[in-house]
N, C-alpha and C positions, 0 to 999 in steps of 0.2 A: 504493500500500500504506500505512495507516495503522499510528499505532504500535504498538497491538496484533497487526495481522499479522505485524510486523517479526520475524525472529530475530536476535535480538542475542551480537553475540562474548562479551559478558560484561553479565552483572547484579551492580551492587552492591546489599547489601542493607543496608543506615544511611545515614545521613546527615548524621553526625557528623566530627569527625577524621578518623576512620579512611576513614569513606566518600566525604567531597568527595577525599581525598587519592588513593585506589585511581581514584576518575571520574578524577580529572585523570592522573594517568598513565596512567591506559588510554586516555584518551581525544587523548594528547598522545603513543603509538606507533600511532595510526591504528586502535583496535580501535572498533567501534559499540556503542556503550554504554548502558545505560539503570539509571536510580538510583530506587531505592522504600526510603521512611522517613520517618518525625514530625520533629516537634522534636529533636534531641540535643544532646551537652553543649556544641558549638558554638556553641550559642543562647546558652549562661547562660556563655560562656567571660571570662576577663576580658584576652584579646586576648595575651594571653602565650607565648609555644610555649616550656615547658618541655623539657627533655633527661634530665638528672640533675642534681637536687640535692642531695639527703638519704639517706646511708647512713650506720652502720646507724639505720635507723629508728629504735629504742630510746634510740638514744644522741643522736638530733636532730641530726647531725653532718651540716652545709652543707659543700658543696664549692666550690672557687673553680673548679677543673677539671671539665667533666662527661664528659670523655673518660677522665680518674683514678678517677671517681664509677662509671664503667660499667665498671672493669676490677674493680674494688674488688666492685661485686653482682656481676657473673659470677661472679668467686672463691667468693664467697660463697652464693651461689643459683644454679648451673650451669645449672639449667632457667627463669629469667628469660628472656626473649622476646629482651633485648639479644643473648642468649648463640648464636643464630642466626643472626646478621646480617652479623656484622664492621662497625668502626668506620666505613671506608671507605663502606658502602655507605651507613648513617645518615646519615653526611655531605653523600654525594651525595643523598639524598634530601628532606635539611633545605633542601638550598640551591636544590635543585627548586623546593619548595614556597615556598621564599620568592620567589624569581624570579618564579614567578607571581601573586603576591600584588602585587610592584613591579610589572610587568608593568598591569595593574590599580588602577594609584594607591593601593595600600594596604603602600609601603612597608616593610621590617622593617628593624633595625640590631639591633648584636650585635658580639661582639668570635668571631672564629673557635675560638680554644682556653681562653674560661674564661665563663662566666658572669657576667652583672652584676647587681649589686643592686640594685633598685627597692624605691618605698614601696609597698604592697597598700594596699587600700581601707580593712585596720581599724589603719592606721599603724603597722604592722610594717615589716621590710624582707624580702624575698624574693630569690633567685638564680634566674634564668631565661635562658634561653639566647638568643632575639629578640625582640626589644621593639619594638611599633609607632613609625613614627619621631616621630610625634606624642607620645609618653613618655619618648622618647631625652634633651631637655634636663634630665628631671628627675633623671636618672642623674648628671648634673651637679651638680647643684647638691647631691644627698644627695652624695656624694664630697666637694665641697670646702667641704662644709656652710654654704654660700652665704648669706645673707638674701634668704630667700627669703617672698612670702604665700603660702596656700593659699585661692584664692574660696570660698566654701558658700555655696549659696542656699536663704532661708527656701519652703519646702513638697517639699525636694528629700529623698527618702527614701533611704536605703542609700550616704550619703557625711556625714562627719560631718571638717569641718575641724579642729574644737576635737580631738576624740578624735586625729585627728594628731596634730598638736602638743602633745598632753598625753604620747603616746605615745613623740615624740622629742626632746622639749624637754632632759632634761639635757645627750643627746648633741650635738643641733643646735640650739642657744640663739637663734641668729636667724633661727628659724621663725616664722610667727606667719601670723593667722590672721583672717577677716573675711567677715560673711554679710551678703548683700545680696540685694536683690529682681531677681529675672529679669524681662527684660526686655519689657514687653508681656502680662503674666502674673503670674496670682495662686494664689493655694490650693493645692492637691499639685501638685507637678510630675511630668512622667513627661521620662526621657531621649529618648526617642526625637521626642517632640513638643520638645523644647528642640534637639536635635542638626537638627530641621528648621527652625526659628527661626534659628539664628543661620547659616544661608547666606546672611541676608540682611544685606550690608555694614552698614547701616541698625540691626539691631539689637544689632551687633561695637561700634557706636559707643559706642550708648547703654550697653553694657557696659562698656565699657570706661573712658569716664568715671565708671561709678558707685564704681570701686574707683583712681580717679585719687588719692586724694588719700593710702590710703591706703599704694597701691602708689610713691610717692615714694624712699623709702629702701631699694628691694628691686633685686636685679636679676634674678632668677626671680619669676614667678607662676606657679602648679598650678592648674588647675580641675579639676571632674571631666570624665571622658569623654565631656563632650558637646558637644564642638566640633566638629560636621558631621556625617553621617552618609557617602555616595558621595565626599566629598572633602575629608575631615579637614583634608588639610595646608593645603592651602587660607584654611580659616578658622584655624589656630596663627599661619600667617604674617599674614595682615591685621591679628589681634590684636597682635603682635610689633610692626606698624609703628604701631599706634594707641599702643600704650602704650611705647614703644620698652626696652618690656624680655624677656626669654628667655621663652615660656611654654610649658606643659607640661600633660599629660594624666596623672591615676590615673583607673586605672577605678572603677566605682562597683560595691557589690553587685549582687549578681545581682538580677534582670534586668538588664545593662549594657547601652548601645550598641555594645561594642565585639562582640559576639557575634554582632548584625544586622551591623553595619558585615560580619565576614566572611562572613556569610550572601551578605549583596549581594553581595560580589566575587566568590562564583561563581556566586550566580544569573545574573552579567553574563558572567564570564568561560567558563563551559561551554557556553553556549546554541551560540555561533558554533562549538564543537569539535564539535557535532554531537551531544554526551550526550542523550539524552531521560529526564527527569525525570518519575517520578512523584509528585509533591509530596503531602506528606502521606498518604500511602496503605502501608499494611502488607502486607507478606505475610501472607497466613493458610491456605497451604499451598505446599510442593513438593512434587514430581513429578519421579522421573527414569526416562525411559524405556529398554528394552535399550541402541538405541546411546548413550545419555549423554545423551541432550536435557533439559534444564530446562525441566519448564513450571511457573508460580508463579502462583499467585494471587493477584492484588494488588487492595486495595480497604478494604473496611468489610465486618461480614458485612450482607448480605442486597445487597449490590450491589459486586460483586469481578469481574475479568475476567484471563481468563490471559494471560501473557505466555511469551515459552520464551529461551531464552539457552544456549548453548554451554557456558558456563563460570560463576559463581559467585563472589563473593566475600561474604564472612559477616563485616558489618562493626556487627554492631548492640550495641555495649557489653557495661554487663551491666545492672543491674536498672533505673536509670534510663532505658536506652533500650530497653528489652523484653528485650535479647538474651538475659539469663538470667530465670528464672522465680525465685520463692521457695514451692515447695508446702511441706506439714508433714511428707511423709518428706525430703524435701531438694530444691538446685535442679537445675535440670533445663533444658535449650536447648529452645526450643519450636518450631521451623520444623524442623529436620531429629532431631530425635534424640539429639545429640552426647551421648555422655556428660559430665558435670562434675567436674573434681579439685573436690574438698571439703571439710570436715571429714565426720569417721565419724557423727559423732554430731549432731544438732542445738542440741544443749547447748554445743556446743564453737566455734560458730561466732562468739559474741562474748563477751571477759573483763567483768568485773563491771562496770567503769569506765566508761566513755562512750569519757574521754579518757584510756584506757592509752596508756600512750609505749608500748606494743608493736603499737599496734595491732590490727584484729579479723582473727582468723584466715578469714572468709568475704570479707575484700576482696582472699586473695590466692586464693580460687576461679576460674575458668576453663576451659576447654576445653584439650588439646593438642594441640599440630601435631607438623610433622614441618621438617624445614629450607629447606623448600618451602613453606609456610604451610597443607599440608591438615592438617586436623579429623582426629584419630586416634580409632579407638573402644576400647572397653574391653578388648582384646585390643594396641592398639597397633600398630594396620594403618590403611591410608588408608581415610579412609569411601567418600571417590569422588576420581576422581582426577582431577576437573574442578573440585572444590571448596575453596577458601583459604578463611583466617581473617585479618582485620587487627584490630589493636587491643585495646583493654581485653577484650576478650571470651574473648583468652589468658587462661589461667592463668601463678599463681607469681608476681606483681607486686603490690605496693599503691602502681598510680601517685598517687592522690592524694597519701599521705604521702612516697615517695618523690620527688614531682615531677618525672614522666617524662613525663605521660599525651600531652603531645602530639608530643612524638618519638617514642615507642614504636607509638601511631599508623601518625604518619608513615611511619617507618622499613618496617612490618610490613605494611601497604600498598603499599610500595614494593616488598617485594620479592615479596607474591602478585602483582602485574603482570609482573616479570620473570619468574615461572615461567610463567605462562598463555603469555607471549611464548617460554617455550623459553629463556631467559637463561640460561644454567649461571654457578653460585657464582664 
């Protein structure tokens, strides 16, 4: 039987956060699985898994807690995704996902009950909840505001050393900074062709001598994230012994390596659980028959083939990764129908500013569910009852500004695989 004839216990439908996370736990309680989705925000991620940072949004208030951070939105927004869940279970679900990430050579570190501050790519500081371990020294050295370098390499776009250190220089005076030529390479650079370059011992060297003389009085150096692609740690440590001082990863703007980096982990890590992947292919219809069967569409149009599945999970964001539409009467779910919380009006969906500290009223649009994770319709009844939601795709949240997106993910994934399994709260 090939994979088209297959019926599968469940189809995910993304293949973002929300969706490698839903495969891997369905696919990690023995359900046969099969995943259809593009690109998602995984791709352009910068390798961080957020929780809770920032409430209230308006007021730009960082949390050191993100367990304080989530009691504080429930209070406040009762229908936020967290408000479903309970603690407990996001927990278990964080430390799931991390497990398999180690599990996989891609490592995370993390302190259990607060968040820790990192540098971002435009030499801010950030709070996030697990940090690649290959970023974890840099946690260091911003803490004990260390003397530390930062590498930049000339033709290297969306990492800007100077802009660091201009950015932290009053607070951490013994920053500093120094751009040099990559190795074996000229003209633009891209991350992904440097993170395969320096696998090679050979060119860790000649790097590492290039910034010998100036890395003397430091005892951290920061590159961007392109130290390896399949075995980051790897190349941090070689460089540690070349240069024998601490070295650390920021990611770079988007497109990063660190986004591929987790792509690869579970292109590697699902294959052996038995998931079947439809790589790059969309739905462009469902189907559900009397007794409950999904059959879906999946493809390009003019060359699409069905697939059927049992069960359902509706993991595809929102406008960046298709799952919601933008027409001119409002947005709208395009695979099944879902209605969309919204604004009334279209007029109302962004304030005048760009950058209001309130935020746009159309990024806390979404679908809702039920404490099960099904898709409710406009009556507030289950659409089908073989059918969950994970991720951005809810409504009532603005993970970007709030800094949840990739727990809330996580977590809302976690627990449409407990319902399909029968798991009672």
């Amino acid at each position: 039987m090939n994979r088209y004839d297959t019926i599968y216990d469940v189809m995910v439908i993304g293949s973002g956060f929300a969706g490698m996370a839903a495969t891997l736990f369905a696919a990690e309680r023995g359900l046969k699985v099969a995943q259809t989705g593009a690109t998602g925000g995984i791709d352009f991620s910068t390798g961080f898994l957020d929780l809770m940072a920032v409430h209230p949004v308006a007021e730009g208030r960082y949390w050191d807690s993100p367990w304080d951070a989530i009691d504080a939105v429930i209070a406040d927004h009762p229908a936020h995704p967290y408000a479903r869940l309970g603690k407990d279970r996001i927990r278990t679900a964080m430390n799931d996902f991390t497990e398999f990430l180690r599990s996989q050579k891609l490592e995370y570190m993390g302190h259990e009950d607060r968040n820790t501050p990192i540098l971002s790519p435009a030499g801010t500081v950030k709070r996030t909840y697990r940090i690649p371990r290959t970023a974890w020294k840099g946690t260091e050295a911003l803490r004990d505001k260390a003397p530390t370098l930062i590498v930049d390499f000339n033709g290297l776009k969306g990492f800007s050393g100077r802009q660091i250190v201009e950015m932290q220089q009053t607070a951490w005076p013994r920053l500093k900074t120094v751009r040099v030529d990559f190795p074996g390479s000229f003209g633009e650079l891209y991350p992904e062709h440097m993170a395969w370059t320096l696998s090679s011992p050979e060119r860790c060297r000649e790097l590492a001598d290039s910034i010998a003389e100036q890395a003397k009085d430091v005892e951290y150096i920061g590159f961007p994230a392109v130290l390896g692609l399949n075995d980051p740690v790897r190349t941090v440590t070689l460089l540690e012994e070349l240069t024998g001082k601490h070295v650390f990863e920021i990611p770079t703007l988007p497109p990063s390596i660190t986004g591929p980096r987790l792509r690869a982990t579970f292109d590697r890590g699902l294959a052996p659980r038995g998931v079947c992947t439809f790589s790059q292919k969309l739905v462009l219809e469902a189907r559900r028959d009397k007794d409950g069967l999904f059959t879906f569409l999946i493809g390009v149009p003019g060359d699409a083939r069905p697939v059927k599945a049992r069960n359902a999970i509706l993991a595809t964001g929102r406008f960046f990764g298709k799952g919601l539409r933008a027409e001119r009467n409002g947005v709208v779910e395009p695979i099944f129908g879902i209605p969309v919380t919204q604004p009334a009006e279209r007029t109302a969906w962004h304030h005048q500013h760009f950058f209001d500290r309130h935020g746009h009223a159309i990024n806390m649009s979404g679908i809702e569910v039920d404490d099960s994770q099904h898709p409710l319709d406009a009556q507030g009844k289950v659409v089908h009852d073989n059918l969950y939601a994970a991720g951005a795709i809810q409504g009532h949240h603005d993970w970007m500004r709030m800094k949840c997106g990739a727990g809330l993910a996580i977590a809302t994934a976690y627990r449409a695989v407990e319902s399909i399994c029968g798991t009672t709260p």
